[in-house]
Every structure is written in structure tokens, then in C-alpha cells.
N, C-alpha and C positions, 0 to 999 in steps of 0.2 A: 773320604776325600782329604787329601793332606791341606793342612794349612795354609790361606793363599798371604805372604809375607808382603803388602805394602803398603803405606803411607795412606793416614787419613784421610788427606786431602781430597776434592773432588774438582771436576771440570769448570764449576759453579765459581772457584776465583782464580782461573785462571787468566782472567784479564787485570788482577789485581797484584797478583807475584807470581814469581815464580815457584812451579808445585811440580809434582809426580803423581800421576792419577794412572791406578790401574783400568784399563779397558776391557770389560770383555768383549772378545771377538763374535758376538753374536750369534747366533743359530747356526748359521751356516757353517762356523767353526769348531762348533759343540761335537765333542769326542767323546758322542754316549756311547760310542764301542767299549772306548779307554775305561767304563765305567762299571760294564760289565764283568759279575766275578764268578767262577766254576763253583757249584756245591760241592763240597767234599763227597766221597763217595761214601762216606757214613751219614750224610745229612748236616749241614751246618744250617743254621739259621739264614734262614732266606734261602736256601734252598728247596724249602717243599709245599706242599700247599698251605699248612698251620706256619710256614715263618714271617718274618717281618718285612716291611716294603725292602724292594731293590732300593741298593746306593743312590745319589742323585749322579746324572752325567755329570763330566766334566768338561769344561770349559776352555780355549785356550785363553790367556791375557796377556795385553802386552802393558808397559811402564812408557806411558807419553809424557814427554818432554817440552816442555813452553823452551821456545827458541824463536828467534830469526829467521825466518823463511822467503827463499826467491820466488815469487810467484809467477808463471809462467803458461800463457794461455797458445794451447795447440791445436792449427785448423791446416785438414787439407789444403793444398794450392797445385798450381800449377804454370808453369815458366812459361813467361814469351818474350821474343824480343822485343827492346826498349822501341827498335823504326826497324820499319820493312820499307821496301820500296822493289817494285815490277823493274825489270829491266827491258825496253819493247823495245820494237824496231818504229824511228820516227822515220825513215826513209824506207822508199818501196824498193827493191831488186834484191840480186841473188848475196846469198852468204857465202861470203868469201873465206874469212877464216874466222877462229874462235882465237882470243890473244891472254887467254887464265887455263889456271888448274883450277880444277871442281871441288869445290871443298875448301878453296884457302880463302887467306886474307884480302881482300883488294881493299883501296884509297879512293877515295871520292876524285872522279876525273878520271882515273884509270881506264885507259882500252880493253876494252872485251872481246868485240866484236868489228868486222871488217865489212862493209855489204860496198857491193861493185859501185867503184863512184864514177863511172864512166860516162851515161849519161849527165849526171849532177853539173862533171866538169866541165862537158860541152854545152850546158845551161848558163855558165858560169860564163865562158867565154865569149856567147852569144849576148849576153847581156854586160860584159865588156866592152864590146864592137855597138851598140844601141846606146852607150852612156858614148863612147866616140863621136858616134854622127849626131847625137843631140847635140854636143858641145859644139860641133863644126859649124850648125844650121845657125845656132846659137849665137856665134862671133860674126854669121855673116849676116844676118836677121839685125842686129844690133849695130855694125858699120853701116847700113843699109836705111835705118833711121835716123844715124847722129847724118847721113850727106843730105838728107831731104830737109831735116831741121833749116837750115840755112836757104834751101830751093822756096820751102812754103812761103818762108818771109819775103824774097826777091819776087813771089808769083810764080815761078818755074815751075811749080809743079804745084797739083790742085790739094787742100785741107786735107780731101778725101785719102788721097795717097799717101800722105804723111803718115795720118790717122791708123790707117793699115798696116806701115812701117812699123809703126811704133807697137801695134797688137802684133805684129807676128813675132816681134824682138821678144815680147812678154809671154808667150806662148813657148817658144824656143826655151826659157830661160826655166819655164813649167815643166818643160819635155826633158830637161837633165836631171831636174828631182824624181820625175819617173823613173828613168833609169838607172837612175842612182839606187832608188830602192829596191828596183829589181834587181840590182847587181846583188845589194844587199842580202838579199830572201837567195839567191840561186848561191852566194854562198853559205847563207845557213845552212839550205839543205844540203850541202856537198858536205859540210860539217856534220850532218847527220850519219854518213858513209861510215863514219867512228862513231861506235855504241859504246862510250864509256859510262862507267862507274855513278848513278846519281847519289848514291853517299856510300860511306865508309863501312866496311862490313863483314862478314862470311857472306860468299857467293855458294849457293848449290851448285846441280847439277844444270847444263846446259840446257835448254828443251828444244831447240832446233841444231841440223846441223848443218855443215857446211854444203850447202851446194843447195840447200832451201831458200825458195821464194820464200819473202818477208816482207811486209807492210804492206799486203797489196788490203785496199780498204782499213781496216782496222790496225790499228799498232799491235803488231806480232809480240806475245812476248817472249824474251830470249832465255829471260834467268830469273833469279831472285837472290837480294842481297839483305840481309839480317845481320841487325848491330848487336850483339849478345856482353856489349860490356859497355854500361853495365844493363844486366837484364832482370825482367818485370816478373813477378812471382802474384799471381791471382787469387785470390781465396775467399770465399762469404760465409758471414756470420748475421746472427739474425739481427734483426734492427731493434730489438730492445738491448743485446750484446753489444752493438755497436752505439748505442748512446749511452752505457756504463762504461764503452771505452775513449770516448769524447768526454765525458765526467774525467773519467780518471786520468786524462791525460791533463785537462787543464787543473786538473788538481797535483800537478806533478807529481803522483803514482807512479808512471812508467821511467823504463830505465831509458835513457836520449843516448841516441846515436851519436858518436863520435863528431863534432865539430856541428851538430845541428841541433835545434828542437824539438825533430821530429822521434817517435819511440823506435829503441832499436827492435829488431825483430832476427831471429838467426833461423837456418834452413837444416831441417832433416831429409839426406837422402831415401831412395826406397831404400839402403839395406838396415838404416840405421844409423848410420853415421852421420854427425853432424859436418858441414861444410865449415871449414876455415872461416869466413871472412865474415861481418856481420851484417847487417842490410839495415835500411829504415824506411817505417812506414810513408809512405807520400800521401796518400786520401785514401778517401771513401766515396763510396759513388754515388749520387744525388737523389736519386729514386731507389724505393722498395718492391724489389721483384714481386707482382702483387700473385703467383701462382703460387710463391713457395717463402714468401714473409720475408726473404734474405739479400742482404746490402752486401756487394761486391767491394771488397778492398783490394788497393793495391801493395806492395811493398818495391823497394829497388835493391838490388845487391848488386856486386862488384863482382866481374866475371875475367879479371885479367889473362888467367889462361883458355878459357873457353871448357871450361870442363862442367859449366851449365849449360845442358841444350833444351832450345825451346820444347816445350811439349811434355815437358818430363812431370812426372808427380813426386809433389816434396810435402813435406810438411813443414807449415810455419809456425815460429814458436815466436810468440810475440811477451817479449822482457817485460814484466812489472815491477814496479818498487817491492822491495821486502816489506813482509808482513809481520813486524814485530810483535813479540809474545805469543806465538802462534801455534797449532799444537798441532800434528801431522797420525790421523789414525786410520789403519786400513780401513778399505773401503766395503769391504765385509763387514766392521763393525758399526756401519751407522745404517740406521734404517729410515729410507727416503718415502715420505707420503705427502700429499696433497697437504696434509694438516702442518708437516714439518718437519724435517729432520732429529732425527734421535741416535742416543748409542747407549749402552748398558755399563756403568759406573761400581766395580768392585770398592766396598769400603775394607776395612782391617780384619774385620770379621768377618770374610767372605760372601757379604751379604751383599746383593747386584741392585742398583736403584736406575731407575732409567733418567735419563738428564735429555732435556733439546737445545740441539747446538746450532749454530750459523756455520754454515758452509762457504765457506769463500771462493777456492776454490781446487782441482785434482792436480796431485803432485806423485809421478811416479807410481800409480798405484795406489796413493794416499789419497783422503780427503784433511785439505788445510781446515781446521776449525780455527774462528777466530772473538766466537764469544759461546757463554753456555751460560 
């Protein structure tokens, strides 16, 4: 086997300087094919049964590097939007028209929907005419008690009949705040007739349509409107994860989102691509799902054009501080057991020593070492 050319040094001070530590790549990269050699067809040694052991396999190794590393923790998620809100029917009768396109934008207050205001109006009108004749009864109920005022005191007319004056004027005066209110409530509901917008959003598709009875008993619903900008990205990590990530944040570890506190965190599409813009975490959820050990987080991102839709599966990459003096070696070369992570340490001589390292954490493919 030819001579493997590198540096004494070993993983053992890599927290001390900076070094070059050959790695071998472990079993699984072991190229005892490569190691394999034809006897000559006259018999060379080790070819027959009286020759010498076979060569040893060969190995591959790589030259790791103590460097600066971004550290970068990746957990499924998945999108929702930041508000939803029902769009129902609060008045009963027929649907008159639909006032949106399916699919686009609407403004909080915006017309949707038209439902027949014909009876409402004539509600309206009718409790118009009842706030009328309250006020009438009202003014004469009232003239009615100041002419007796002056009758009780001459005797003209008995206590008793003042007394009644004076309650029908206050009754009369009861009877216009009824009406009052009632004008009030028969316009609200003729205000119902218009199904606008209750917040800002993409509207779906329609779910009733014109010429459908609506609200009769329960408020019908018409549509649904979703705010996607900015919108909620879901993902759980386990609960001893998420209090190495409460650790590490208030240890200011993570990388902070533009103009906040909070850790950034950026979003992988399904096909791989990262999305433009970067998001940040907002919490963590209060309780430990107790069937499957895992705490729900949230993140926020910025959806200006809409090109996040609720429901989608992304993955989130949540930004850590860099791992200074850090050492990145495939993940074939380390061997993970209960007792402890290890990797197989070539020195000059091409003699392999096994070393156990700290795992911090997967980069690429790699695992980040950050002590040995």
C-alpha cells in the first residue's frame, strides 16, 4: 500500500490550533477491492497456498480542516396562514350576487356578497314609522302633563290625574328609546345584506352560489379568506432540542433576524431551493406532546408575493452562530454508539488510532466536530 503523506498532528488539539488531521473514512469506505492483487500466472508470492498474507485493504482519507463553521439545524415544517377568518352569511334570504374573483386579493371591508335586502329594508322602514309615532305620543303625553301641572294646584283636576299625566309622558319618552333601538338592530341587519371582507387576505373559492338560500338557522358560510403575508411555517423538535435551543439562544449562539431578537431561521422548498427572504423564530409551544416527546415551534416569514401557500412542506433551517475552530468530517467516518461517538485518526506512518469526538452538529453531509 503506498504511503499515506500527512501531518502528525491528530484531532486531540484541534481545539488548541490550528492542525491537519488525516481521517480515515471508516469501514464503510474501506476499498478492500482496491486492495486486491492477480497472482502472476507463474506463481508470485501470495498467490498460492505456501505464500504470504494478502496486502492489507485500503482505505480512503480525507485532510480536515479546523475552520469557521455556520451551524445550521434542519426540521421539517409546514405553512399556514398567519389569520383565517369564515366568511358567513349573518342575514337569512336568497344570494343575489358574488362581488370578487376566486382566488385574489380582497381588503378588509370589501363586498363579496349581495343577499336580497328587501325584506331588511322594509324592517327598516317599519321601525322608522314606530320611532314616528313614539315621538308623536311622546310630545302629546308631555303637553298633556305641563297643562295639568297648573290644574292640580288650582284643584281643577284631582292628584290622581296629574299623576297619570306625568307616567304616561315618562312612558312615551321609554317608548322612543325602543324604537330607537329597534331602528337601530333593523338597520344593522339590512347592513348584513352586504357580506364584506372580515379581514385582509386571499379569498378561495366561493362555496355557495347565487340564487342559494343562506342563513336560514346557522350562519352559512360563503368563503374563506387567508392572510399569507406574512405566513406561519410549523415544525417540532423534541423537548430536550428545544431547551438546547432556549440555551443557545439566550447565550446569543443564533444568528438574529434582521431588526429583532429573535433567531433567524430560512425555508427550503420541496425541490430544494432555498426561498429569498428570511423568516424568524417567534415561540415555542407550552406543553410536550406527551405521545411522541415533541414541542411545536413556530417561525414567521415574509410572503410579499404570495408564492408561499398554506399547506405546503418546506424545511426549516434554523441559523446558529458559527462554530469556531471546527472540524467538518464525513458522516461515514464517525462511528455513533451509546458509549460515544468516534472516528479512525491516520498518523505519518499510516498507522490508524481511533480518537472520540463531540458531535455538535450535521452539516451537508458532514458531521461538525467541535472537541476530541
Amino acid at each position: 500500500m503506498p504511503a499515506l503523506h500527512v501531518p502528525r498532528h491528530s484531532l486531540l488539539s484541534m481545539t488548541r490550533r490550528p492542525v491537519f488531521a488525516a481521517v480515515a473514512a471508516a469501514a464503510v469506505l474501506a476499498l478492500a477491492a482496491c486492495g486486491k492483487s492477480e497472482a502472476p500466472a507463474g506463481g508470485a508470492p501470495g498467490g498460492g497456498a505456501g505464500g504470504g498474507a494478502p496486502p492489507p485493504p485500503e482505505v480512503g482519507v480525507v485532510v480536515a480542516t479546523p475552520t469557521d463553521v455556520g451551524l445550521v439545524t434542519e426540521l421539517p415544517g409546514r405553512l399556514e396562514a398567519s389569520r383565517v377568518a369564515e366568511v358567513r352569511a349573518r342575514a337569512a334570504g336568497i344570494l343575489q350576487q358574488r362581488l370578487f374573483r376566486e382566488g385574489s386579493d380582497v381588503k378588509a371591508g370589501q363586498p363579496l356578497f349581495r343577499i336580497d335586502p328587501a325584506p331588511y329594508l322594509a324592517t327598516q322602514q317599519s321601525a322608522q314609522a314606530s320611532l314616528a309615532r313614539a315621538e308623536a305620543n311622546a310630545v302629546q303625553a308631555k303637553a298633556l302633563a305641563e297643562r295639568y301641572k297648573p290644574l292640580v294646584e288650582a284643584n281643577a283636576v284631582s292628584k290622581q290625574e296629574y299623576l297619570n299625566a306625568v307616567a304616561a309622558a315618562k312612558t312615551a319618552e321609554a317608548d322612543i328609546a325602543v324604537a330607537r333601538a329597534a331602528l337601530q338592530t333593523a338597520r344593522i341587519n339590512l347592513g348584513y345584506a352586504n357580506v364584506t371582507a372580515p379581514i385582509s387576505g386571499r379569498i378561495g373559492r366561493a362555496l355557495v352560489t347565487e340564487g342559494a338560500l343562506v342563513g336560514q338557522g346557522d350562519a352559512t358560510p360563503l368563503a374563506v379568506i387567508q392572510q399569507i403575508d406574512p405566513v406561519y411555517v410549523n415544525f417540532t423538535q423534541s423537548a430536550n432540542d428545544v431547551l438546547k435551543l432556549r440555551r443557545a439562544m439566550e447565550a446569543g449562539q443564533f444568528k438574529r433576524a434582521t431588526g429583532s431578537d429573535a433567531a433567524s431561521v430560512r425555508i427550503l422548498l420541496e425541490g430544494g431551493s432555498e426561498y429569498a427572504l428570511p423568516g424568524k423564530l417567534l415561540f415555542s409551544d407550552l406543553t410536550v406532546d406527551s405521545t411522541t416527546g415533541q414541542v411545536t415551534l413556530r417561525a414567521e416569514v415574509p410572503n410579499p408575493k404570495g408564492e408561499l401557500l398554506p399547506g405546503l412542506y418546506v424545511r426549516v433551517k434554523v441559523e446558529q452562530a458559527q462554530a469556531t475552530n471546527a472540524i467538518t468530517v464525513p458522516q461515514q467516518a464517525v462511528t455513533r454508539t451509546q458509549q460515544g461517538d468516534t472516528l479512525t485518526v491516520v498518523d505519518a506512518e499510516g498507522k490508524m488510532h481511533k480518537r472520540t469526538v463531540k458531535i455538535t452538529a450535521a452539516q451537508n453531509n458532514q458531521w461538525v466536530v467541535t472537541e476530541a
